[in-house]
C-alpha positions as CSV (number, residue, x, y, z in Angstrom):
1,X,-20.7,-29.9,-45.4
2,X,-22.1,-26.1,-46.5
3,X,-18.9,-25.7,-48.1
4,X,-19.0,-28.8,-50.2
5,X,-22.9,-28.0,-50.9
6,X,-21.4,-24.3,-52.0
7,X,-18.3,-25.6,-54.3
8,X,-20.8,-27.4,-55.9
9,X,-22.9,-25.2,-56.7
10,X,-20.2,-22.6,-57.8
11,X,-19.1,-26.0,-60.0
12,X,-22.7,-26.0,-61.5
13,X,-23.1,-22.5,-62.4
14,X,-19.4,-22.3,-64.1
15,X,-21.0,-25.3,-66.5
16,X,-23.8,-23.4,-67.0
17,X,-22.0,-19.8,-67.8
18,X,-19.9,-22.0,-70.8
19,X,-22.8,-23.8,-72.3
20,X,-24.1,-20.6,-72.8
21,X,-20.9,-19.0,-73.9
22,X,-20.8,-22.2,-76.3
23,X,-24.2,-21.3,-78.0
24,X,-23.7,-17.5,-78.1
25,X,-20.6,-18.2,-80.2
26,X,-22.3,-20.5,-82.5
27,X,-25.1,-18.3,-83.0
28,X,-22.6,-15.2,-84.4
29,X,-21.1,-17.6,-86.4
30,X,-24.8,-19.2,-87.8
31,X,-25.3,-15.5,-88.6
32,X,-22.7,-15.2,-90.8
33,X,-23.2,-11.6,-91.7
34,X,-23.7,-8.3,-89.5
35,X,-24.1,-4.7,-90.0
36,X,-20.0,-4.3,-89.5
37,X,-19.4,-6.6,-92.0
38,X,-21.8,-5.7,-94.1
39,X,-20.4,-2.2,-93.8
40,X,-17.3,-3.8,-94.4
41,X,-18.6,-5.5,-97.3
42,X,-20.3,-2.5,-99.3
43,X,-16.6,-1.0,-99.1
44,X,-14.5,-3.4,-100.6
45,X,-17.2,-3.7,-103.3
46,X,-17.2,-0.1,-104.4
47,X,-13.2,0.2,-104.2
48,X,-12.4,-3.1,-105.2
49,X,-9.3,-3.9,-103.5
50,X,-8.7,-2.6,-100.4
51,X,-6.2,-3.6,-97.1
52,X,-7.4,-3.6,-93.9
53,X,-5.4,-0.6,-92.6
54,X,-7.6,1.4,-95.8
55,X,-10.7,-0.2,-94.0
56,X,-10.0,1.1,-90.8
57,X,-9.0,4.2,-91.6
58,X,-12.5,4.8,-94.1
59,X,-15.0,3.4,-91.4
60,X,-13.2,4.9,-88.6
61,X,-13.1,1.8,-86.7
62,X,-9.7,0.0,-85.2
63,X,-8.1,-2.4,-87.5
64,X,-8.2,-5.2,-85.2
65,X,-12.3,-4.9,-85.2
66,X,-12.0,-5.4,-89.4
67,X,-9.7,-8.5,-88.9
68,X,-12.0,-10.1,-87.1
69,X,-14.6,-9.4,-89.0
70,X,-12.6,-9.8,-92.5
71,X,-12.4,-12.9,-91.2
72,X,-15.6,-13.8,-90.9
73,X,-16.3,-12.5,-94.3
74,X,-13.4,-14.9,-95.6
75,X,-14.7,-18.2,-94.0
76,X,-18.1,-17.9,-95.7
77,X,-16.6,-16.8,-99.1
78,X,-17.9,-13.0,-99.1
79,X,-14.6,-11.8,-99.5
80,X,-11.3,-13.1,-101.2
81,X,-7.6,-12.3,-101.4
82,X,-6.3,-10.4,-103.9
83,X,-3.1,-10.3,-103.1
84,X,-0.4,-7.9,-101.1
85,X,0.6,-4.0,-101.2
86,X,3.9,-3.2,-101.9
87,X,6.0,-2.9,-98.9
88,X,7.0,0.9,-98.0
89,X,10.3,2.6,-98.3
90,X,11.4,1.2,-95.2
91,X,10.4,-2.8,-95.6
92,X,8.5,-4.0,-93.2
93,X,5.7,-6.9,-93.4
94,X,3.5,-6.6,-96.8
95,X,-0.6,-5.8,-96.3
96,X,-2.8,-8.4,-97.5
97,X,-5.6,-6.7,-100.3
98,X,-9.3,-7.9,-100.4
99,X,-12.0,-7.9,-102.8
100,X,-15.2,-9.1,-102.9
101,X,-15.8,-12.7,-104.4
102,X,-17.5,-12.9,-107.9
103,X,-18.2,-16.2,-107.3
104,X,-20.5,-16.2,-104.2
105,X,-24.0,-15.3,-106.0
106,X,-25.7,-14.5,-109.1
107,X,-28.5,-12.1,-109.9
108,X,-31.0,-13.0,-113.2
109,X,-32.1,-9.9,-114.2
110,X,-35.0,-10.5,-117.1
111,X,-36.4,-8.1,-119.4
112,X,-40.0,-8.1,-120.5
113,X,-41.5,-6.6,-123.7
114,X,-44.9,-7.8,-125.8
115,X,-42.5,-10.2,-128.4
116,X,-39.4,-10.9,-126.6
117,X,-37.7,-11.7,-123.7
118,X,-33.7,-11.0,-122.3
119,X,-32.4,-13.2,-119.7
120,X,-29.4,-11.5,-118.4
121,X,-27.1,-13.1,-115.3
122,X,-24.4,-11.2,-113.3
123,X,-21.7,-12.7,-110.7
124,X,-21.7,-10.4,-106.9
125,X,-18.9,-7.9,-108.4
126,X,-21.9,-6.6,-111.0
127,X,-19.9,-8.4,-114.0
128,X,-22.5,-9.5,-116.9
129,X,-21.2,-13.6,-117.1
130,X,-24.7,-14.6,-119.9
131,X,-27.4,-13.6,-122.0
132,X,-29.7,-14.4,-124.3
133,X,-32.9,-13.5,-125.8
134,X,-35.9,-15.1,-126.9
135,X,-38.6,-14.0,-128.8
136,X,-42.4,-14.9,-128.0
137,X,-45.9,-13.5,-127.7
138,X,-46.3,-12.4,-124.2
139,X,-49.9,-11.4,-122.9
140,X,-52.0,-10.9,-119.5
141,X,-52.6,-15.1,-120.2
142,X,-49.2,-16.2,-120.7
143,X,-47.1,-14.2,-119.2
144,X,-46.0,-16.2,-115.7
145,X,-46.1,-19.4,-117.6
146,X,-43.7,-17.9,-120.6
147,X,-41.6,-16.6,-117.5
148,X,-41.0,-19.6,-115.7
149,X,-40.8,-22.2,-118.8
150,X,-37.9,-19.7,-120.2
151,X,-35.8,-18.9,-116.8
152,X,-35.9,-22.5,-115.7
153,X,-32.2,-23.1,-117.5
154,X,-30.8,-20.1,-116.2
155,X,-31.6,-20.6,-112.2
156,X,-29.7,-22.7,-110.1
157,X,-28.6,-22.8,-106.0
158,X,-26.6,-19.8,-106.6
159,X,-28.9,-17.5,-108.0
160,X,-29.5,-15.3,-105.1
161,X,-33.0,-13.6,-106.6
162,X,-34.7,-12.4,-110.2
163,X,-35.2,-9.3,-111.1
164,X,-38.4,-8.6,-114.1
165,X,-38.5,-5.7,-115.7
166,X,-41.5,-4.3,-117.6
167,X,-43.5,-1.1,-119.5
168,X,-45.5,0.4,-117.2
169,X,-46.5,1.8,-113.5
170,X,-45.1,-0.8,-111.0
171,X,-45.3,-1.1,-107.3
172,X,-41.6,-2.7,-106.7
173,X,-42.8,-3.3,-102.5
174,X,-45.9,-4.8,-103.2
175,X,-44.2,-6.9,-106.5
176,X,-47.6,-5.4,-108.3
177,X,-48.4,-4.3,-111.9
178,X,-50.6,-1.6,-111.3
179,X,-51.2,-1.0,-114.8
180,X,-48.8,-1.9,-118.1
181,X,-51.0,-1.1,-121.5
182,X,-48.0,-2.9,-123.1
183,X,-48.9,-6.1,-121.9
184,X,-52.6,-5.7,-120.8
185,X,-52.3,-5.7,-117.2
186,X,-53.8,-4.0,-114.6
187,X,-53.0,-4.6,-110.6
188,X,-51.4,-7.6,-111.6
189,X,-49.5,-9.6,-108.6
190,X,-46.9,-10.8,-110.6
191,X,-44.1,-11.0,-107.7
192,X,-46.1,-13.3,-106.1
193,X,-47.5,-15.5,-108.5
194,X,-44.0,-16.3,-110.3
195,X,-42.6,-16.7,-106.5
196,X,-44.4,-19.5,-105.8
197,X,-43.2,-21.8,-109.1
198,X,-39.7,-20.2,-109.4
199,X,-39.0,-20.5,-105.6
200,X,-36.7,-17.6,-105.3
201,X,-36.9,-14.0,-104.8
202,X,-38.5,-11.3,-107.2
203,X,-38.8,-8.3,-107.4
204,X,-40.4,-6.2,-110.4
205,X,-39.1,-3.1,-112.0
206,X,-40.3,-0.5,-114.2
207,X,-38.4,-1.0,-117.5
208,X,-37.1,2.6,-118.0
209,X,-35.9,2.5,-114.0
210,X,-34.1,-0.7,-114.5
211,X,-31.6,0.5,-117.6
212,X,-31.4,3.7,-115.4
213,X,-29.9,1.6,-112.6
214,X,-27.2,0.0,-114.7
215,X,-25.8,3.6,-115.0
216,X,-25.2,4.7,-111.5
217,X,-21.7,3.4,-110.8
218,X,-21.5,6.8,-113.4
219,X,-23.6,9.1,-112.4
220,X,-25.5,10.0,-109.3
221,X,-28.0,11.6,-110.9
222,X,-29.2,10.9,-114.1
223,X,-32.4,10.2,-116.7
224,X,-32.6,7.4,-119.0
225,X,-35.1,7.9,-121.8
226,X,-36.6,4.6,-123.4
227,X,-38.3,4.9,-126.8
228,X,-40.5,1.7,-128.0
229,X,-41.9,1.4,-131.2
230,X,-44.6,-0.8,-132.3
231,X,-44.5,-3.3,-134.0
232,X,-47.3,-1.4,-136.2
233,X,-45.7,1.7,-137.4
234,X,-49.0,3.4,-137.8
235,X,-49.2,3.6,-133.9
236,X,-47.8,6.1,-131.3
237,X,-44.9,5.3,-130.1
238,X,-43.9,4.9,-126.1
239,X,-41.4,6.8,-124.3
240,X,-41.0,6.4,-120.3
241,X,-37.7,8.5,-117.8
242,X,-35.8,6.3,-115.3
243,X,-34.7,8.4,-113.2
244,X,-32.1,8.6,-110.2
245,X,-31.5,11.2,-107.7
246,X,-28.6,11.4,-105.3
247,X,-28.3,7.5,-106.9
248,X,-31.4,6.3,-105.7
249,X,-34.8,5.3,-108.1
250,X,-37.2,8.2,-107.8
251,X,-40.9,6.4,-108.6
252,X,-42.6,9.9,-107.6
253,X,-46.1,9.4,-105.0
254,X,-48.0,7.1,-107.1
255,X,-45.2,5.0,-108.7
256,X,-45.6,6.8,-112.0
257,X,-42.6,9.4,-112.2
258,X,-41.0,8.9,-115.6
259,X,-44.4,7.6,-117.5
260,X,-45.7,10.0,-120.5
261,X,-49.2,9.6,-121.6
262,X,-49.7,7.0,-124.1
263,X,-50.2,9.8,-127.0
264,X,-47.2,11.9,-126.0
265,X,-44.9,10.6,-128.6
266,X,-46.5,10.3,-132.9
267,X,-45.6,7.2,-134.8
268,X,-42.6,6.9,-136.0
269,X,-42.8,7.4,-139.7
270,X,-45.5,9.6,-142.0
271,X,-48.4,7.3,-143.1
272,X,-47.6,7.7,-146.9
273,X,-44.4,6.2,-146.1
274,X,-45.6,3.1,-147.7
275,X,-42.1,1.6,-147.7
276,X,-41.6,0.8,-143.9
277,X,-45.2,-1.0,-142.4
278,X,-44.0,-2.8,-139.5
279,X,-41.1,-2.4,-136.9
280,X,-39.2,-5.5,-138.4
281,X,-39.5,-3.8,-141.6
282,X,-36.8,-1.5,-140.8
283,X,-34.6,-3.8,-138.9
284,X,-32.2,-4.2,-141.4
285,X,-32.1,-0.5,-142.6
286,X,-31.9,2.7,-140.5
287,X,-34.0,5.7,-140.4
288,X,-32.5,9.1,-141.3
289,X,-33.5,12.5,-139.4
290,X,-35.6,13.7,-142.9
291,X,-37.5,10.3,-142.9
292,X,-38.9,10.7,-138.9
293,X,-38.5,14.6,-138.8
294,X,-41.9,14.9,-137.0
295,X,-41.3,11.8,-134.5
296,X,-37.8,13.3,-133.5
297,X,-38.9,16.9,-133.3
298,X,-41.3,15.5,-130.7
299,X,-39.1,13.3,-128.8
300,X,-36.3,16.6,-128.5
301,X,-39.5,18.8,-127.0
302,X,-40.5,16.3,-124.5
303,X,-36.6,15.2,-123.4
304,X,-35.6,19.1,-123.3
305,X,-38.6,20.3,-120.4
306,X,-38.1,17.2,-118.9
307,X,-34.4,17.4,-118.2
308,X,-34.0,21.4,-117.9
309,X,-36.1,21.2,-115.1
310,X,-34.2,18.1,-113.3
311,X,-30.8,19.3,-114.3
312,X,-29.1,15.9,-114.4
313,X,-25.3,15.0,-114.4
314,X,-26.6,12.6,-117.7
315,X,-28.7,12.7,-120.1
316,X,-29.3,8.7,-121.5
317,X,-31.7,7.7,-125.1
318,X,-32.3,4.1,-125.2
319,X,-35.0,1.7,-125.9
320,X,-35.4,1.2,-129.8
321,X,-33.0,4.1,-130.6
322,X,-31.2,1.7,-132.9
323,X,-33.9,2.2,-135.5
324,X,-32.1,5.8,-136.3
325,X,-29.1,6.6,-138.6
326,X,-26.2,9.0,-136.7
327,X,-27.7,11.5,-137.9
328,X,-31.0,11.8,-136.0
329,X,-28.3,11.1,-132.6
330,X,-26.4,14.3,-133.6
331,X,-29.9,15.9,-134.3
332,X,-31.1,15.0,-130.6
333,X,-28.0,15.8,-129.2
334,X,-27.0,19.3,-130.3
335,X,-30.6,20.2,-129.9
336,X,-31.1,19.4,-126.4
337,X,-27.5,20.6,-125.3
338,X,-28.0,23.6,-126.9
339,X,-30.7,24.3,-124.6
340,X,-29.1,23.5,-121.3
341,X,-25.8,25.4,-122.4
342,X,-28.3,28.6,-121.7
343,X,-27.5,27.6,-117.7
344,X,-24.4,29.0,-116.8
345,X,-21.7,26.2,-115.8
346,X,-23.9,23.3,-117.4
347,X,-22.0,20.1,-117.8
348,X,-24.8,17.6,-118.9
349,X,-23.5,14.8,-120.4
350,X,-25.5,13.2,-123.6
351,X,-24.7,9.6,-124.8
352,X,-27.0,7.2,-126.7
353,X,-27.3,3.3,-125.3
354,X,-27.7,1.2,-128.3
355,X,-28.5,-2.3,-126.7
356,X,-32.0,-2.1,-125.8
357,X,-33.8,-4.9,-124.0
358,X,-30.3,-6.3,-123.2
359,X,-29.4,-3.0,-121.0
360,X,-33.3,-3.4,-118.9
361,X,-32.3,-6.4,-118.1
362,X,-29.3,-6.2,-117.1
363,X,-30.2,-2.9,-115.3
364,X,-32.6,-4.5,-113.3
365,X,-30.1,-7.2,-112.0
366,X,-28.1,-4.2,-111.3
367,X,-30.7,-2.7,-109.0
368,X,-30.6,-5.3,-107.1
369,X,-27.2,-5.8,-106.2
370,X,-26.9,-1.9,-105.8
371,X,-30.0,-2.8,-102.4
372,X,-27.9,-5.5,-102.0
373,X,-24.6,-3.1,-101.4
374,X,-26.3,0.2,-100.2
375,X,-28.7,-1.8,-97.4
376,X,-28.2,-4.3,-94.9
377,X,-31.9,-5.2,-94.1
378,X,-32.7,-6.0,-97.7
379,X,-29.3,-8.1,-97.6
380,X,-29.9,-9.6,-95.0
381,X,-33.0,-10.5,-95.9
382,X,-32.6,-11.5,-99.7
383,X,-29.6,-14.0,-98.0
384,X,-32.1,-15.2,-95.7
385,X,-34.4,-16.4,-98.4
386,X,-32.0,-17.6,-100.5
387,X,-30.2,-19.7,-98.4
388,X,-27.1,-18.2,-97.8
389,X,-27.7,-17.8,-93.9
């Protein structure tokens, strides 16, 4: 009789050891991403296309520990084939190549200035798939409502989370405005506020930091200078510094590296200049070095301490640069290269970025996928919300 009570009991413990082997094994795959594959993950998206063998060998982990967990990333779409290796001098079985799936999410980035708007969507590999930009008013008063109405035909189930990028000093953790003169705000919770009527993740972006971040698959370290003009040429013009270290956003101790005081920059043109009165004046003509000798002159003092000091890889003008002929680029260029060839073994690199709001916007998309890539707790986190776990 013991014995029976006893091989029962064994009987009822066994049952209970599987149930919970059962749940354990639902529960990893409920998951459905983990810092491995993640790790895993952030690899194949920087290379490309790689085999599992080139996994193993990278992470320093034992191939049959990335199969499993290629696997995983397979199943729920992360990753997809992309076809085999060729086989090596002596035959043998062909690897199989991964990538990581364009197809899985989409990032809205959206750039914000006082008239106009740029809606700007890109797939998980960082490829730009739409854009578009609309022009409107935008004030302290309209500004969430303008948002919304205008994004609502460009979010759908796969949009993982927005991006908004804006003039001014913003607090990206706390999704605050802590001041934009551009649009009249001051601590503004704007993260919040367009969170609960778009019901999807947001995070805010200083405008110059976002079309910095579209140029760090480049460069590691690098400044991106954004010019804005008015649209009354008789006012100073803006000019704020994106800038990346070691390929990371640097927003200084009060979230205000890269912004110059509003007067650092004159307006763009002499005031007898009768011909040119407004910015969409001289949309359809360009600016020559003689015309906006003063403004330029300016903008080449500020850019040269600036960068000298910083020593950047790059050296990026953007913003409403597209107002100027060539030969105020060649002008700027030659200028400020002239001064960093004074440092022995200077190799700063100088290039002008024509497509203004279009590039903070996309930028800002960017910056997210690179948190996305670089860190699994945002990841994981950003999936979470968005529905993917």
């Amino acid at each position: 009789m013991p014995e029976i009570k006893f091989g029962f009991v064994l009987v009822q413990v066994y049952k209970v050891n599987v149930s919970c082997m059962h749940h354990a094994t639902n529960w990893k795959e409920g998951v459905r991403m983990n810092q491995t594959q993640h790790k895993i993950l952030s690899l194949i998206w920087k290379k490309e296309k790689l085999s599992i063998k080139d996994i193993s060998y990278i992470l320093g982990v034992d191939t049959s520990t990335v199969s499993r967990n290629i696997r995983v990333l397979l199943r729920h779409d992360y990753v997809v084939e992309a076809g085999e290796m060729e086989a090596g001098p002596y035959g043998g079985r062909k690897a199989r190549i991964y990538s990581a799936n364009p197809d899985k999410f989409k990032v809205l980035g959206i750039g914000v200035e006082q008239s106009e708007m740029v809606f700007s969507i890109i797939n998980a590999k960082g490829e730009i798939i739409f854009s578009k930009k609309c022009v409107c008013n935008l004030s302290r008063e309209n500004l969430v409502e303008r948002i919304v109405e205008y994004s609502r035909e460009f979010i759908d189930d796969k949009v993982l989370a927005v991006s908004v990028s804006m003039p001014g000093i913003i607090d990206t953790d706390k999704g605050c405005v802590l001041f934009s003169a551009a649009l009249g705000l001051k601590d503004f919770d704007l993260k919040s506020k367009l969170e609960k009527k778009i019901k999807k993740e947001v995070f805010l972006l200083n405008d110059a930091n976002a079309a910095a971040s579209l140029y760090t698959s480049m460069w590691n370290n690098l400044i991106y200078f954004l010019i804005t003009v008015p649209y009354d040429l008789n006012e100073n013009a803006g000019l704020g510094a994106g800038i990346i270290i070691n390929g990371k956003i640097y927003t200084g101790s009060a979230m205000s590296a890269g912004e110059f005081p509003l007067n650092t920059l004159p307006p763009l043109l002499e005031k007898d200049q009768s011909l040119y009165r407004t910015f969409s004046d001289i949309k359809l003509g360009k600016l020559s070095y003689e015309q906006a000798k003063t403004f330029v002159d300016k903008l080449i003092e500020n850019i040269s301490k600036i960068t000298y000091v910083l020593d950047p890889e790059a050296i990026i003008l953007g913003g409403d640069i597209s107002v100027f002929k060539e030969d105020v680029y060649l002008k700027i260029k030659d200028d400020i290269l002239a001064i960093f060839n004074q440092k022995p073994q200077s190799r700063t690199v100088f290039t002008v970025d024509e497509n203004g709001l279009e590039t903070v916007a996309n930028g800002g998309a960017r910056a997210i996928l690179n948190r996305f890539i670089d860190e699994f707790e945002f990841a994981y986190k950003i999936m979470k919300d968005g529905g993917l776990l």
